[in-house]
N, C-alpha and C positions, 0 to 999 in steps of 0.2 A: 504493500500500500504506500503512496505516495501523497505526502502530508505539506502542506504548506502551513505554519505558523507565526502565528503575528504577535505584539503586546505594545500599545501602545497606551495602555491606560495611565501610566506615570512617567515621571522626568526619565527614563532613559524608552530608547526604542529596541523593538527586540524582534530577528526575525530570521528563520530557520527550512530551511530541504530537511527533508527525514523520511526516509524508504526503509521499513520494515524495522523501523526502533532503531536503525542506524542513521546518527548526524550524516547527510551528506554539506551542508552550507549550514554557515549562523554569520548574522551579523547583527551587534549590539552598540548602539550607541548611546550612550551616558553623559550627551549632552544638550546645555539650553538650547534647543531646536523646534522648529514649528514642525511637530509630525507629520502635520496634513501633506508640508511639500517633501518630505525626506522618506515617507513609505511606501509609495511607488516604484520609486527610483530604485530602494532599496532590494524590493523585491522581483524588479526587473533585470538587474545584476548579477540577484542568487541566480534566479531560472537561466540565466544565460551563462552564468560559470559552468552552473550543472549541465547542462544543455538538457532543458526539461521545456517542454510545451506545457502553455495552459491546459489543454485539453489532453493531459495524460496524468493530472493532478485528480484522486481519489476521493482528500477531505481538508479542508481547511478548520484550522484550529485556533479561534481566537480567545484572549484574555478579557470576558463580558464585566471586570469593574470587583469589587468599588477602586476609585481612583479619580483622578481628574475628568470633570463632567467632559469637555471638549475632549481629551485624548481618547478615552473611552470607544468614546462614537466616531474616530477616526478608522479606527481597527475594523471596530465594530461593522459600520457602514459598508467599509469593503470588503469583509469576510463575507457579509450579507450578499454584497453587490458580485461577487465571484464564486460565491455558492447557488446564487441562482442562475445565473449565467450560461455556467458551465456543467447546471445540473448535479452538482455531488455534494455529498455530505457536509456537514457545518455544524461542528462541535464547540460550546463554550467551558469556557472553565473560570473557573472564581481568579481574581488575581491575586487575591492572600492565599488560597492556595499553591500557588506556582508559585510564590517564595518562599514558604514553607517548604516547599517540596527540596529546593537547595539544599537540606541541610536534615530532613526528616528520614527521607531513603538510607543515612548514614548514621541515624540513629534510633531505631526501630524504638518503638513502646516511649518514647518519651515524647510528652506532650513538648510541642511548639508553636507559638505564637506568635505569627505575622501580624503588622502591623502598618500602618500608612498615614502618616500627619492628614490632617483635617483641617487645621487650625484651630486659633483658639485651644489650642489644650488639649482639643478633641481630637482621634482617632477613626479609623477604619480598624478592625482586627476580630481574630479569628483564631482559634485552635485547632491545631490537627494530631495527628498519632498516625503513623506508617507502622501497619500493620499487615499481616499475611498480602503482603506484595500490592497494599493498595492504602491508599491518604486518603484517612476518614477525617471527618468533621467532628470534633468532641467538644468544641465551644462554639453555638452558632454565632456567625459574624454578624459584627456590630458594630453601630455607628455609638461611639461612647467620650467619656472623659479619659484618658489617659490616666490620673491618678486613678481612677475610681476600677480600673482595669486593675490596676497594678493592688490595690487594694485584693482584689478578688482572687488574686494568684498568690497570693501568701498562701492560702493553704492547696496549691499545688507545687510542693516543692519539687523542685531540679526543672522549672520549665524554662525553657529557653526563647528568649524575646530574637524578632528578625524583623527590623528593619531601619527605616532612615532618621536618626535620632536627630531633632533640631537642637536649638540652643531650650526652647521652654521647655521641650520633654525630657531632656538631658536633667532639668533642675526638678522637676517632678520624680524623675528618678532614683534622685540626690535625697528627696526628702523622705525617702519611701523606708522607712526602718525595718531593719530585720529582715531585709529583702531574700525568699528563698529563689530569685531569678536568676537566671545568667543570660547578660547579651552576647549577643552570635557578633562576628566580626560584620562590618560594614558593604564588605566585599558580598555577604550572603543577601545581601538586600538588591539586588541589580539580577531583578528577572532573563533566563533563560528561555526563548523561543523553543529551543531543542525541550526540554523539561514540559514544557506546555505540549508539543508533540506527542510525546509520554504519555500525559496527564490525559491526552484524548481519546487513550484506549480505554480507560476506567470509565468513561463515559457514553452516552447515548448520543447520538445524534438528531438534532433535534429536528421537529415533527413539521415544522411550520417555519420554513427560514424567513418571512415578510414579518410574521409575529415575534420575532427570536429582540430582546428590547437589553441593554447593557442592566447589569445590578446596581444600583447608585449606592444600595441605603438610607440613599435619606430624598429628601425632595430637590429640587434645583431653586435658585431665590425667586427665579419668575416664577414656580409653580407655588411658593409658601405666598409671594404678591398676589396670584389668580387668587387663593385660597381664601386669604384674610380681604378679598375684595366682594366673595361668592361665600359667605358662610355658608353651609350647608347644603352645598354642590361640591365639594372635596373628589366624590367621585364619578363627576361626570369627565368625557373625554377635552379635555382643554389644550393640550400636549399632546401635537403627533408624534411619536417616539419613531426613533428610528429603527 
């Protein structure tokens, strides 16, 4: 099977060839860049290093969120727009998941917890456990307080925090006493495309690629403005999602 892989839900790009769980390309870029104009190109490059045609591509595998609203839906869009296309599969995956997966596959049974600034203090995060050759979910992911997180892991001891530590959550960190966490090195927070490949065997493919919508967690500020303008239409359709 022939996988195309994308992630472009946070500050770095990520984006991978993979034929039968073998990397054949990756390319990761870990820097201040507009994805929109850098993920085409990207993955116009792999397919022509590999010498692979679109239409000998199987299943496209992208990273559905949470993460930066705009990145998200760059990936997103075009994993959409190349699954339909070309008629083949189109598999999502959590993006706390895929950086969890960094560092879990190498240490089976312990809880790890990825995580993704918010702002404000606030988090994206998520627990996992690799287990019998597969990353379960053991803390559903959640849009939270960073203290209030780290609060909750006191009584999971030995778990191992992954991801991009700012200056505020660094000092939340600091203030967190008795702390039974360990953080992963910085290097484990910088998603792999190849990994998200992986991660797409565990998964289904999804049923409805038009319907297929990124995971935010939380709402977007235009959707909380519609909200607090519409009390009690919250769930009519207002947002065409992509």
């Amino acid at each position: 099977m022939k996988i195309l892989a994308m992630d472009t839900s946070n500050h770095p790009l990520s984006v991978a060839l993979v034929e039968d769980e073998q990397l054949v390309a990756e390319t990761t870029l870990n820097l201040s860049k507009n994805h929109s104009v850098y993920l085409m190109p990207v993955i116009e490059k792999l397919m022509q290093a590999a010498n692979w045609q679109p239409e000998q591509l199987d299943r496209v595998a992208v990273a559905k969120g949470p993460g930066s609203y705009t990145g998200i839906r760059i990936a997103v869009t075009t994993a959409k727009t190349l699954a339909a296309t070309l008629n083949i599969e189109l598999v999502g995956i959590s993006s706390l998941k895929l950086i969890a997966a960094n560092v879990a596959r190498l240490m089976p049974n312990r809880l790890v917890v990825s995580f993704f600034d918010a702002r404000r203090g606030n988090v994206f995060a998520g627990g996992f456990k690799w287990h019998d050759n597969q990353l379960t979910t053991v803390v559903p992911e959640q849009h939270a307080q960073f203290s209030e997180l780290l609060v909750g892991l006191q009584d999971q001891e030995g778990a191992l925090l992954v991801g991009d530590v700012t200056d505020i959550l660094k000092k939340q960190i600091q203030l967190t006493n008795g702390a039974k966490f360990e953080l992963a090195p910085s290097t484990a927070s910088i998603p792999s495309a190849y990994q998200l490949a992986l991660l797409s065997d565990q998964e289904s493919p999804v049923n409805d690629i038009d319907g297929f919508i990124p995971n935010y967690l939380r709402v977007t500020e235009a959707e909380a403005q519609w909200q607090k303008l519409h009390p009690g239409e919250i769930n009519q359709s207002y947002v065409r999602e992509v």
